[in-house]
Residue, then its C-alpha position, 0 to 999 in steps of 0.5 A: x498489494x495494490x489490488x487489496x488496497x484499491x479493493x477496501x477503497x472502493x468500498x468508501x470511494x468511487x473507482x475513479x478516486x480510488x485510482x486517484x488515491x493510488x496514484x498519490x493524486x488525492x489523499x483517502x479520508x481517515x475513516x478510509x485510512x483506519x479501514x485500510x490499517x485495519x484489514x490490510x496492515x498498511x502503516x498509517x504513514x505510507x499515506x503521506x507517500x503511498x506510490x513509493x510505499x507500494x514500491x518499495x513494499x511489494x512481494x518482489x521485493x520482500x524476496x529479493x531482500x530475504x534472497x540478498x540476506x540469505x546469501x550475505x549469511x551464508 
């Protein structure tokens, strides 16, 4: 997910802020939000705390969720 997001930054910033965004160092414009949203689904909220969005919304973790409520079923 990570990879995404800095893909669809990149193509309003340069690299180096693109990391600095990803990093929770810098904040993306709302045109650079809206993009994002758009094309990736990312609420428009985890901007205010995106390094712990992608944290705690990774593939992993969805899994270990789904795997956690599975066996609680059953």
């Amino acid at each position: 997910m990570k990879k995404n997001i800095f893909n669809e930054l990149i193509k309003v910033y340069s690299n180096k802020m693109a990391y600095a965004i990803l990093r929770g160092e810098r904040n993306p414009s709302l045109k650079a939000i809206v993009l994002i949203e758009e094309s990736l689904d990312i609420p428009t909220k985890a901007w205010l705390d995106i390094k712990s969005y992608l944290k705690n919304n990774t593939k992993n973790n969805s899994k270990k969720s789904n795997l956690k409520i599975n066996k609680e079923v059953s």
